[in-house]
C-alpha positions in Angstrom: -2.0 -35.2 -10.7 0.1 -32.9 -12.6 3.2 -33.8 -14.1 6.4 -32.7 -11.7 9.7 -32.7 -13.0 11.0 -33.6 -9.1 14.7 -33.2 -10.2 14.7 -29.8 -10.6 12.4 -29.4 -7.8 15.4 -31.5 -6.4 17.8 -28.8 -7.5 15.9 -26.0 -6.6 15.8 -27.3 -2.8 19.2 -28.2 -2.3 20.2 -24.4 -4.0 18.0 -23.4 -1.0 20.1 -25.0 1.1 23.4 -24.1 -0.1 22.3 -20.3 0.2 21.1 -20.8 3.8 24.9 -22.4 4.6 26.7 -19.6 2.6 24.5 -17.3 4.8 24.8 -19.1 8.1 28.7 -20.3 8.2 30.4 -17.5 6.3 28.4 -14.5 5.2 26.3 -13.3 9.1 29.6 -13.8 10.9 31.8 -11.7 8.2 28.7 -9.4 8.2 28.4 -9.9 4.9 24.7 -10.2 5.8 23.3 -8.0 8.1 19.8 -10.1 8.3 18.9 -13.4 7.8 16.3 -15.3 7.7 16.4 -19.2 6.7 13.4 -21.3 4.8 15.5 -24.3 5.8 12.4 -26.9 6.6 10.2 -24.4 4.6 11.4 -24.9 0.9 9.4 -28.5 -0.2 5.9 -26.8 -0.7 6.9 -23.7 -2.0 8.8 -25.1 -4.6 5.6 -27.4 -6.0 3.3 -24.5 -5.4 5.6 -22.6 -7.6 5.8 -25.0 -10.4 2.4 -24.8 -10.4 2.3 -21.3 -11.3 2.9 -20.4 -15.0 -0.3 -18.2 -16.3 0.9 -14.6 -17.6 -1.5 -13.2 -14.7 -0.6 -15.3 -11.9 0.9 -13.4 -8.9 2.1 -14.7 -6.0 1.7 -12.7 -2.6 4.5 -14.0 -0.2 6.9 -13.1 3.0 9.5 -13.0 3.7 10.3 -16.7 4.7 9.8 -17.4 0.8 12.8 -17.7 -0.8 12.4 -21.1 -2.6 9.4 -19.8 -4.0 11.4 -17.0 -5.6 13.8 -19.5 -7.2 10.8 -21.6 -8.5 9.7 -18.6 -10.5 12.8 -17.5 -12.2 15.1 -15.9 -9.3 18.8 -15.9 -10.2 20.5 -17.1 -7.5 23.3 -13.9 -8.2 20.1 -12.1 -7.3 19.3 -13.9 -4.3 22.6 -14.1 -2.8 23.3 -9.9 -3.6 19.5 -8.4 -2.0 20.4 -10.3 1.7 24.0 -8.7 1.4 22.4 -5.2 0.0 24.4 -4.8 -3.0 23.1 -3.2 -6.6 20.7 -4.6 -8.6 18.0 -7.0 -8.0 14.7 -6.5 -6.8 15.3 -3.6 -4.6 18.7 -2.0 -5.3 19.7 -2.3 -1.5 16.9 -0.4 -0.3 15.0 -3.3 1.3 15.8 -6.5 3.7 16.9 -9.0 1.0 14.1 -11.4 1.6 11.8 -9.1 1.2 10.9 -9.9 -2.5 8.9 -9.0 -5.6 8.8 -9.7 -9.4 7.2 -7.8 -12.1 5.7 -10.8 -14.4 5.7 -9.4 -17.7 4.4 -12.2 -19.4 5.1 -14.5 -16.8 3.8 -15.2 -12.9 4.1 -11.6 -10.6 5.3 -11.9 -6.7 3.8 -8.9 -5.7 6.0 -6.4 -3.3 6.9 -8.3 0.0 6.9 -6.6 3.1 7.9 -7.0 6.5 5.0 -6.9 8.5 3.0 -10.1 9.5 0.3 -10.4 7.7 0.3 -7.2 5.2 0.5 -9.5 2.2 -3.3 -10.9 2.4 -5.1 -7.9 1.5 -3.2 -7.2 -1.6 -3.7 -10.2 -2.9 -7.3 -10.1 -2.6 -7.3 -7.0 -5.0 -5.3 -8.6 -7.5 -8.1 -11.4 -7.4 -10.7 -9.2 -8.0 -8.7 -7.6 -10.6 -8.6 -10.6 -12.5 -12.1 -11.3 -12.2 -12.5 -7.5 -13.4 -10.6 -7.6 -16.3 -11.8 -11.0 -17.4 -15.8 -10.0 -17.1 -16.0 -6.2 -16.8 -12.7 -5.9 -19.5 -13.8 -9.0 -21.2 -10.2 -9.7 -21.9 -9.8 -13.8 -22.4 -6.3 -13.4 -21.0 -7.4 -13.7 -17.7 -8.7 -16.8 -17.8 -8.0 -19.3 -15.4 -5.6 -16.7 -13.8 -5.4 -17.1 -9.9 -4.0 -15.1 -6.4 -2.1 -16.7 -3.9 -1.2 -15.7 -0.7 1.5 -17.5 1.7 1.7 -17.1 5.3 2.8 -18.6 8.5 0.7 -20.0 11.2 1.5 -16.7 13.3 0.0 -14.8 10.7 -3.4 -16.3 10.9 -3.9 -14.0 13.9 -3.5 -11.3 12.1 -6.2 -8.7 10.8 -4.9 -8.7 7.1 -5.5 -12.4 7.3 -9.0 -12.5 8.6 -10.2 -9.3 6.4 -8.7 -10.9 3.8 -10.9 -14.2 4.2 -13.9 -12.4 4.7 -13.5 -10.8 1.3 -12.7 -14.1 -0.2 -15.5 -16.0 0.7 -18.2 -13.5 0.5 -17.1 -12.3 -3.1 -16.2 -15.9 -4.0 -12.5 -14.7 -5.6 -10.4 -16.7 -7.5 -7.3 -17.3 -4.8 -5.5 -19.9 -2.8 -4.8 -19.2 0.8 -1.2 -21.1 1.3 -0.4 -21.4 4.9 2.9 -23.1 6.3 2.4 -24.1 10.0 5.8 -24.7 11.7 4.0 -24.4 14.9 6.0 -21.3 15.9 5.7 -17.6 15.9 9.2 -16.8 16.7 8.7 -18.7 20.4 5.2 -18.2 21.0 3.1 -21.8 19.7 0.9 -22.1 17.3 -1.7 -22.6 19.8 -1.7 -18.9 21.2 -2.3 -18.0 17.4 -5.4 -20.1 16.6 -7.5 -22.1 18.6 -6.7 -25.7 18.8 -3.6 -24.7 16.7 -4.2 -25.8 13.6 -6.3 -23.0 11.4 -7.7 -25.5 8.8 -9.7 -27.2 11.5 -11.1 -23.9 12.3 -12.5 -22.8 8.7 -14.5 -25.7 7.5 -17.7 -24.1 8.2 -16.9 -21.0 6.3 -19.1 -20.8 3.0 -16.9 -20.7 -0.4 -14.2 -22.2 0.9 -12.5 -25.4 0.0 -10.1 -26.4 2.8 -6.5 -28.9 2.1 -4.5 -29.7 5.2 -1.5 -31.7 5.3 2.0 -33.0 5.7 4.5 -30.6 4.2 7.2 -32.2 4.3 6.1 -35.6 2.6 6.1 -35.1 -1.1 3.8 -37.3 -2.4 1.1 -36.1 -0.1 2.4 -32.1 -0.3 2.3 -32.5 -4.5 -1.0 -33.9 -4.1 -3.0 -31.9 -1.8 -1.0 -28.7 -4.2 -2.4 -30.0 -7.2 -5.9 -30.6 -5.8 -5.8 -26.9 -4.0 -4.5 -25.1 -7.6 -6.9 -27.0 -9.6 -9.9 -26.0 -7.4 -9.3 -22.4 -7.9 -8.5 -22.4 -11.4 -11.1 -24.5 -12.3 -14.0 -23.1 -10.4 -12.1 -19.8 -9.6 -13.3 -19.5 -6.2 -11.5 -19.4 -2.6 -9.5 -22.2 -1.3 -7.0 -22.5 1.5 -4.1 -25.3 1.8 -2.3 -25.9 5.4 0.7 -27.7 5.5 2.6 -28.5 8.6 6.6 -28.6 8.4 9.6 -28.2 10.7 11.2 -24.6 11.2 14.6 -26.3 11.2 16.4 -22.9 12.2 15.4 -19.9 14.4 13.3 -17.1 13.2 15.8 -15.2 11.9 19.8 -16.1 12.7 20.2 -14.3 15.8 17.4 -16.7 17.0 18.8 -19.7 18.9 15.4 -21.6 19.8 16.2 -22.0 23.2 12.5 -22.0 24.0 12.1 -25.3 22.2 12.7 -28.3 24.0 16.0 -30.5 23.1 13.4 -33.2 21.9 11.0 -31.2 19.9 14.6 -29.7 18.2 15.7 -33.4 17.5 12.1 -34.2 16.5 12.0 -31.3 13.6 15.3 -32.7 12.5 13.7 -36.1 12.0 10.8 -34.2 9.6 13.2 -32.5 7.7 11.2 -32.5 4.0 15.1 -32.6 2.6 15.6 -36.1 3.7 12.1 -37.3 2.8 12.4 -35.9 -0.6 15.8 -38.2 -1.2 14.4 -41.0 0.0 11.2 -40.2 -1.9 13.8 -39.9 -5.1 16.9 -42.0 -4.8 17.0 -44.5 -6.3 13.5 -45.0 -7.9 13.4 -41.3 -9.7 17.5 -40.6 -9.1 20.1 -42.4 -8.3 22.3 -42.0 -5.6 25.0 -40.6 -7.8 22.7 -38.2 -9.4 21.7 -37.1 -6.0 25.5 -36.0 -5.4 25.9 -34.4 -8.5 23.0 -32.3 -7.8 23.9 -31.6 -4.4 27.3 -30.6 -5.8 26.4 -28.6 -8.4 24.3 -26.5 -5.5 27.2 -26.0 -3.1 29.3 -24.9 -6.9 26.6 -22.7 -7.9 25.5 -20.7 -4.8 30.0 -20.6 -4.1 30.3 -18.5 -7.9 26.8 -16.7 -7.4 28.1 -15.6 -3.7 31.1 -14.5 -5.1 29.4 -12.4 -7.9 27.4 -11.2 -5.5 29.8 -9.9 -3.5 31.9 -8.2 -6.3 28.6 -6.3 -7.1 29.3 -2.8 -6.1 27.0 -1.1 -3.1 24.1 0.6 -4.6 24.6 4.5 -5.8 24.4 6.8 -3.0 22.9 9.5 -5.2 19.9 7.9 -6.1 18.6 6.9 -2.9 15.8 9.6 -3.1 14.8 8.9 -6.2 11.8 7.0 -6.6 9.4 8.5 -3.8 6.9 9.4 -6.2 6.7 9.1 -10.4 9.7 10.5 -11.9 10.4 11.8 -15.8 13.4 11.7 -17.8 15.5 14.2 -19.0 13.8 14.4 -21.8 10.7 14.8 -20.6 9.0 11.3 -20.8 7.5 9.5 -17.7 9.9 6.8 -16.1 6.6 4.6 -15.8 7.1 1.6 -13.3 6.5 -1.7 -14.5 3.7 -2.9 -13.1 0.7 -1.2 -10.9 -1.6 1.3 -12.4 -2.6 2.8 -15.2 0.8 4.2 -17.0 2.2 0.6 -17.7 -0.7 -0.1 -20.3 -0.5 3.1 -22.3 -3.7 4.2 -20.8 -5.5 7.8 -22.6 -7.1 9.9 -20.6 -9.3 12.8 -22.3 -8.9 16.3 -22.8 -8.5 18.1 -19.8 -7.5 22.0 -18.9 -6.8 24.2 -15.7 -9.1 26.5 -16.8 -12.6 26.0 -15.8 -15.2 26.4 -18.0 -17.7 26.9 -15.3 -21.6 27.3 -15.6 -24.1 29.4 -13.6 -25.4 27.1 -11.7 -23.2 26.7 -8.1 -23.0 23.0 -6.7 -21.2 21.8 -3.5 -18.6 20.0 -3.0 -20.6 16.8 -2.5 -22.2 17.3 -6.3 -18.6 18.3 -7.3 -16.9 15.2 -6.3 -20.5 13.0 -7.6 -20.0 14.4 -10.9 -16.4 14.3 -10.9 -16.7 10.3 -10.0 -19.6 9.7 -12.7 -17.6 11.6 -15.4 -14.2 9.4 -14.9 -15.9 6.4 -14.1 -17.9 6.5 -17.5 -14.3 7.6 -19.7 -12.3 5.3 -17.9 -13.2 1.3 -17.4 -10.7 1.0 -15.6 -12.0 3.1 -12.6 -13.7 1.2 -9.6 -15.2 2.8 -6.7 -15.9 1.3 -3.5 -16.2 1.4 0.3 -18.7 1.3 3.5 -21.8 1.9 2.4 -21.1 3.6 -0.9 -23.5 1.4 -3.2 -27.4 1.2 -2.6 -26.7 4.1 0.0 -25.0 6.5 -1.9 -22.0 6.5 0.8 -23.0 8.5 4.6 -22.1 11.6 2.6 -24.2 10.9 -0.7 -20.9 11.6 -2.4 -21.6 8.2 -4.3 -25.3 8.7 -4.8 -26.7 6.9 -7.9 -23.5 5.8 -8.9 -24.2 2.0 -8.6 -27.3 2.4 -10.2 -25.5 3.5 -13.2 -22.2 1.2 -13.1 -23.2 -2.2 -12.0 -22.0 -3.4 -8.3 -18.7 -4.5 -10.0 -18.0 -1.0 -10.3 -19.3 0.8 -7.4 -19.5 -1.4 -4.7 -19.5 -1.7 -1.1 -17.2 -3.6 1.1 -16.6 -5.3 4.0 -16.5 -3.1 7.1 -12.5 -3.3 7.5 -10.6 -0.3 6.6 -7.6 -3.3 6.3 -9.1 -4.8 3.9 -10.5 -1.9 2.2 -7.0 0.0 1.6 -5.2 -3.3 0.8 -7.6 -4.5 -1.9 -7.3 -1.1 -3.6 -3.4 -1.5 -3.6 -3.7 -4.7 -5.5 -6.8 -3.7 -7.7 -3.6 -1.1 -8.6 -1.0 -3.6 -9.5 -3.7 -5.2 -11.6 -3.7 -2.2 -13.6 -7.0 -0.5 -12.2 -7.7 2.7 -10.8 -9.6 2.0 -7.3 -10.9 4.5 -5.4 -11.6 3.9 -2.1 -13.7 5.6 0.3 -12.9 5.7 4.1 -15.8 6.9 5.8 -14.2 9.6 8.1 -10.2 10.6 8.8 -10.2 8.1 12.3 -11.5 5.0 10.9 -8.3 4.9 8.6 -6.3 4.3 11.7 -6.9 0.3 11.2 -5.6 0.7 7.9 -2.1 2.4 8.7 -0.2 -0.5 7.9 -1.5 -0.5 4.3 -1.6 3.0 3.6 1.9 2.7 4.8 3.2 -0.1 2.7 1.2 1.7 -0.5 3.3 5.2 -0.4 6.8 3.1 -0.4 5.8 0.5 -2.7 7.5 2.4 -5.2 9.8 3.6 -3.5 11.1 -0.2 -1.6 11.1 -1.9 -5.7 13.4 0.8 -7.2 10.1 1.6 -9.9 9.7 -1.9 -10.7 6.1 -1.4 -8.8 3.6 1.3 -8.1 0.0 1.2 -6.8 -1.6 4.6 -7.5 -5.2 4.8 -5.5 -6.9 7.6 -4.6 -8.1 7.2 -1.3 -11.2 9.8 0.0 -11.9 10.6 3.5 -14.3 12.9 5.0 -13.2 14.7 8.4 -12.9 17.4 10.1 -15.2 19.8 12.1 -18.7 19.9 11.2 -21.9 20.9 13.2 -20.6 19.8 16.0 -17.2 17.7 17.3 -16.1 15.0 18.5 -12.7 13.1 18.8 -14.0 10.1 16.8 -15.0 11.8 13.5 -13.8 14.9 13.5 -10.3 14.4 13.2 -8.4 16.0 10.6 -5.0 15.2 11.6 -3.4 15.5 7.8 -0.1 15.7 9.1 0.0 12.3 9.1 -0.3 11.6 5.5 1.8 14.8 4.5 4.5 12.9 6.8 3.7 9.5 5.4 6.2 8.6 2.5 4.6 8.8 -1.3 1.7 10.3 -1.0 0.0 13.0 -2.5 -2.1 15.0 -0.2 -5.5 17.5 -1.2 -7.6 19.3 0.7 -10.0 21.2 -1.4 -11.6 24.4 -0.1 -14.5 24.4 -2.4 -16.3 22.5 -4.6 -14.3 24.0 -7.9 -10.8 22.9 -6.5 -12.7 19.4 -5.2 -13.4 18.7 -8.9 -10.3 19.8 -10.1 -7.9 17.9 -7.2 -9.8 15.0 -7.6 -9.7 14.3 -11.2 -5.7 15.1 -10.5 -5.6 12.5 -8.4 -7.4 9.7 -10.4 -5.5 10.3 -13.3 -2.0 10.6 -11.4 0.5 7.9 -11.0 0.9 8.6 -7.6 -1.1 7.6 -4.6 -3.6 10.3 -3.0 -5.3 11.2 0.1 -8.0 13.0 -1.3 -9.5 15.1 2.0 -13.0 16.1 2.3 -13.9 18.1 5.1 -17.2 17.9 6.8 -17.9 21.4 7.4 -17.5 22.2 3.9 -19.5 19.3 2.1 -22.6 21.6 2.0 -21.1 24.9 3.3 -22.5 27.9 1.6 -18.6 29.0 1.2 -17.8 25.8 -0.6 -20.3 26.7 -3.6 -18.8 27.2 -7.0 -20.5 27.0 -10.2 -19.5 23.3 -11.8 -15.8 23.8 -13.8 -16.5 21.5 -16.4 -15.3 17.8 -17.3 -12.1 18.9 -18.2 -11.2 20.8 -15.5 -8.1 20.0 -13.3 -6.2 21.8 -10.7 -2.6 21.0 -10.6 -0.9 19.8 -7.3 1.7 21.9 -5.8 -0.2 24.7 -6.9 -1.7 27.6 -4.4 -4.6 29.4 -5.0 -4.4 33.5 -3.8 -8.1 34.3 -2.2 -7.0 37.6 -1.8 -4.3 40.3 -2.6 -2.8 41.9 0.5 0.5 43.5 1.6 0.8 44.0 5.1 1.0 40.2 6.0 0.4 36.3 4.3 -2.1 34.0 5.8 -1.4 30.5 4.4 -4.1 28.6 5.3 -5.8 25.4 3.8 -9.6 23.4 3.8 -12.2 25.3 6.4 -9.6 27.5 7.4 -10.0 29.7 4.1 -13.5 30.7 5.0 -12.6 31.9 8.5 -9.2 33.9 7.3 -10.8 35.2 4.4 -13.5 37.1 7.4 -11.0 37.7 10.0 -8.5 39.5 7.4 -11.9 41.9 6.6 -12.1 42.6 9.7 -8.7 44.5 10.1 -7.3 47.3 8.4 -4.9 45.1 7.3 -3.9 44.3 3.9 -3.7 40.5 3.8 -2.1 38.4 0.8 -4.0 34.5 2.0 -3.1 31.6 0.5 -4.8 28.5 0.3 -2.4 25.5 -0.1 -4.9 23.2 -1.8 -2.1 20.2 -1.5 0.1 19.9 1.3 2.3 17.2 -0.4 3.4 18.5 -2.5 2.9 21.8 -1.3 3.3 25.3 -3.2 6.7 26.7 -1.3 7.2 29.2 -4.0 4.3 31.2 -3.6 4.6 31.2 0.0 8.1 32.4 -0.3 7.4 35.0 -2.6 4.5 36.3 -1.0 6.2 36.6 2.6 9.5 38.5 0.7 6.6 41.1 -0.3 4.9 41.3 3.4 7.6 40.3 5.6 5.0 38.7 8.2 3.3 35.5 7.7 0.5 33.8 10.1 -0.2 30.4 9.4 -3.9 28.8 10.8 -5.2 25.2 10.3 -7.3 23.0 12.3 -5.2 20.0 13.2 -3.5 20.3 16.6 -0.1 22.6 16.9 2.7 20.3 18.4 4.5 18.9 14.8 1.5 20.4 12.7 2.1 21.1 9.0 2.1 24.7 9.4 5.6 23.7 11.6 6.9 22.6 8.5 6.0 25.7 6.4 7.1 27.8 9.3 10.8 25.7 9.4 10.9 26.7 5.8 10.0 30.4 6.2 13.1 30.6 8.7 15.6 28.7 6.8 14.8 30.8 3.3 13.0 34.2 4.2 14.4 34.9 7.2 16.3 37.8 6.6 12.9 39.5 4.9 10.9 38.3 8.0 9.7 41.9 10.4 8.4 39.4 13.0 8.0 36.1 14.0 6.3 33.3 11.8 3.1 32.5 14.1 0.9 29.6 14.0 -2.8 29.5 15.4 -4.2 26.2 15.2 -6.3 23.7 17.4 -4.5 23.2 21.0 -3.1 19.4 21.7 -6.5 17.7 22.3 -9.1 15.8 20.2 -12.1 17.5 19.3 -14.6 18.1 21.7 -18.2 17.1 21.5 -19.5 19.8 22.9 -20.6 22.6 20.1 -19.3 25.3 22.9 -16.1 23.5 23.2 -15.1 22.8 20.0 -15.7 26.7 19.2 -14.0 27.7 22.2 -10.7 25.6 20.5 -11.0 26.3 16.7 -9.4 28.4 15.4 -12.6 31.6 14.7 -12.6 34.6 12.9 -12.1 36.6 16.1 -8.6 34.5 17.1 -7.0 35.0 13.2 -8.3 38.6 13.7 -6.6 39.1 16.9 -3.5 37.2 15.4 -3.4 39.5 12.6 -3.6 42.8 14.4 -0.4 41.6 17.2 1.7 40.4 14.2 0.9 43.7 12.1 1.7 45.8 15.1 5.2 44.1 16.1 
């Protein structure tokens, strides 16, 4: 068993301790602390588990119960005293719940970003597994070696999707990481047994294949440093899956303003009895410490957390004037990328090759399908570090054939399919990104991604929530719209969504040129991307360009003029273009039509200017008209052209419904060429 230096583990726990009293009897009722949330019961396992983590590419993917952890791994306790009273500094600058942790490893073990939904940490934790498995066979770096993931959770969390996707993945790819699960037999008031069958998940998982299962007492040490070093060992050693459930007492509520009046007076005195403090002095004193020791230490917490709660509080509030920055990759004055210090490729120094926005485009024309093939084939053989994956896209070729031949050529460790859980899919990519890859991850069409939400949430703040200490740049592709027919299943477009969703870059390509150049963009950005492939236009005669050539990006933020016109502006994006580009020819209107290409960011200027020239602007897209994007471009028009506007900004879009199946149906909604031309004659004659 290894070696435990059980005074400072000691020291650690009764820190815990004295920052759970600071919290509890002065700093919630002086609202100090606006939310709290105590490990008191929790702290004995964490702190071995931590002292078992000490390889450069450890990482650690925790809640927010898992605080003692935090200290185990280097944590000042200035630092965790300031982020629960949202002062300056730390580990989010006051811009998340101060439990909510992270730490960039640098040489040391990582806590991946915390956040605060139940069971959002398993996923991620599953990428950064593979990742090490990536970079030690596909990189062939040594470095990695004998690296492992962890993930911690609470019994309720078991019930969770993140949890069971990220199992699934576990065992079936045989990844190096250790499931950590502390069962205090509570999910706020609602028992363990409404969470997992027979309420104890361990019981439930000895039949899975791959997986090495540990259960035990939490709170005894002997047994809790035991079954720790066993579970560790296992997936260091054979760098395979394991999982480790201990049971220990949740000694206060959930959070403070949770009395645990649900819990019977005996159960309460009960949990008292099994507090893992206790046990670990008797465990200590006087065999390992004596009794005297014991005080000092215990003295020297309540001294220590008094000075770092009064530091803490002399830390000033964080600056109001930077709490925008940080939503996407910023530069510095003098021109230099602020890079964030772990997730992606920027952190390593990574070269890309040559690349231009001029297209050097042959004769023959491809569609968009071929353009975003060749565009994947070109990046994944420049760049190791690119990893494609999804349902279906290996032997298959992906239900597009966007991926077509592509594992054939790269090996299934490059181009490989997954799991079907777009959970699991989204979540692994965001920690094959703070592993330092670039995943791209293929969601078959726009509605599946609805499982996923969480995820894609948590990825577009990342950067955001740490203040730039983390980033996970993906590029995630999903076909939808319209196509030969409708339906309210795969034919949503809905972009709105991700436009409105906070740190993400947004493309929708109108032809197979802009598909090539958007998505090399995207895998080469530091940013997250929702790369948007409509269906109609995969093989649309339209779509067609002639190939632009390896080097060939388009810029985001950057409109594309189909035609010159100066009686109106159509802005207009994805299989709208085609249909605009008709309707205007058959008016005798001059029309200027835009294509936005990106919608975040999204090319305001040229809109602008092109509307002060025409003084009329209709805006058509397919997704439904109720908080649309084209709102958003019209609020602008009225706030900054306004006074150059000869009539009102009009939208024509898909009414509030989903797509119907029906061919006759869906026509009779979309947007056609007859509608925009109708538009365009009432606004011209205004």
């Amino acid at each position: 068993m290894k070696t435990i230096d059980w005074e400072n583990i000691a020291q650690l726990m009764l820190y815990s301790r004295a920052i759970d009293d600071k919290e509890e009897k002065e700093l919630v009722p002086d609202k100090e602390v606006l939310y709290q949330f105590s490990a008191r019961g929790h702290e004995l396992g964490q702190l071995l588990l931590g002292a078992h983590l000490y390889h450069e590419h450890d990482a650690a993917s925790a809640y927010y119960r898992s605080r003692p952890l935090m200290l185990s791994l280097g944590l000042s306790l200035e630092d965790a005293m300031a982020a629960p009273m949202a002062k300056s500094g730390g580990y989010s600058d006051g811009r998340d719940i101060g439990v909510v942790c992270n730490k960039p490893g640098l040489g040391a073990p990582t806590v991946l970003p915390m956040a605060g939904d139940v069971g959002a940490q398993y996923t991620p934790a599953i990428g950064w597994a593979q990742g090490i498995r990536y970079h030690r066979k596909n990189l062939e770096n040594k470095n990695y070696e004998n690296a492992i993931s962890v993930v911690m959770g609470g019994d309720g969390s078991v019930a969770t999707n993140g949890f069971w996707s990220a199992l699934t993945i576990a065992t079936t790819q045989n990844l190096p990481i250790l499931f950590y699960i502390e069962d205090n037999n509570y999910g706020i008031s609602v028992p363990a047994d409404y969470q997992t069958p027979g309420g104890n998940i361990a019981k439930n998982l000895y039949s899975f294949k791959n997986m090495r299962i540990f259960d035990g007492d939490g709170t005894s040490p002997e047994e809790s440093a035991e079954l720790i070093t066993q579970s560790v060992n296992y997936v260091r050693d054979r760098k395979g899956p394991a999982l480790i459930h201990l049971t220990m007492p949740r000694l206060n509520g959930h959070s403070y303003q949770d009395n645990q009046a649900y819990k019977p007076d005996e159960l309460l005195e009960e949990e008292q009895q099994r507090d893992p403090l206790n046990k670990l002095k008797s465990f200590l004193v006087p065999d390992r410490v004596s009794e005297a020791d014991w005080n000092d230490l215990k003295a020297k917490a309540a001294e220590s957390v008094d000075e770092a709660s009064r530091a803490a509080l002399n830390r000033p509030s964080p600056d109001k004037e930077q709490a925008t920055r940080y939503v996407f990759s910023e530069y510095k004055e003098n021109g230099s990328p602020e890079i964030q210090l772990v997730g992606g490729l920027a952190p390593s120094g990574h070269q890309f090759p040559d690349q231009s926005t001029e297209p050097n485009a042959g004769k023959q024309r491809i569609n968009i399908v071929e353009g975003i093939r060749k565009t994947l084939d070109y990046e994944l053989e420049t760049n190791p570090k690119v990893v494609v994956f999804g349902e279906d896209v290996g032997a298959k070729g992906g239900v597009h054939a966007a991926t077509m031949g592509l594992q054939t050529k790269y090996g299934q460790s490059r181009v490989f399919d997954t799991s079907l859980s777009e959970e699991g899919i989204i979540g692994r990519a965001v920690g094959l990104a703070y592993s330092g890859l670039m995943p791209v991850a293929e969601i078959q069409f726009r509605k599946y991604a609805d499982p996923a939400t969480e995820q894609l949430n948590n990825c577009g703040t990342i950067r955001w929530r740490t203040a730039n200490k983390f980033a996970a740049p993906i590029v995630v592709r999903m076909p939808g719209g319209f196509a030969k027919c409708g339906d309210p299943w795969h034919s949503m477009s809905n972009e709105v969504f991700f436009a409105h969703a906070v740190g993400w870059q947004v493309a929708m390509p109108s032809n197979a040129q802009d598909a090539v150049g958007l998505l090399r963009s995207a895998m080469r950005s530091n940013n997250p991307t929702i790369f948007f492939e409509h269906r109609n236009l995969l093989d649309a005669k339209y779509a067609r360009r002639p190939y632009p050539g390896d080097k060939f990006v388009v810029p985001f933020g950057k409109a594309e003029k189909l035609q010159k016109g100066k009686d109106l502006t159509i802005v207009t994006w994805g299989a709208m273009c085609e249909r605009c580009e008709e309707a205007a020819g058959l008016t005798d209107y001059s029309a200027d039509i835009l294509d936005l290409r990106t919608l975040m960011p999204w090319d305001k200027e040229s809109v602008l200017e092109s509307v002060k020239t025409t003084n009329r602007c209709l805006i058509v897209h397919e997704d439904t008209q109720t908080a649309g994007f084209g709102a958003e471009v019209s609020a602008v028009l009225m706030k900054e052209a306004f006074k150059y506007l000869d009539a009102p900004v009009e939208r024509l879009t898909m009414p509030d419904i989903p797509m119907p199946h029906n061919v006759e149906l869906m026509n009779a909604v979309l947007p056609d060429v007859q509608k925009i031309s109708n538009s365009i004659e009432n606004l011209c004659s205004f």
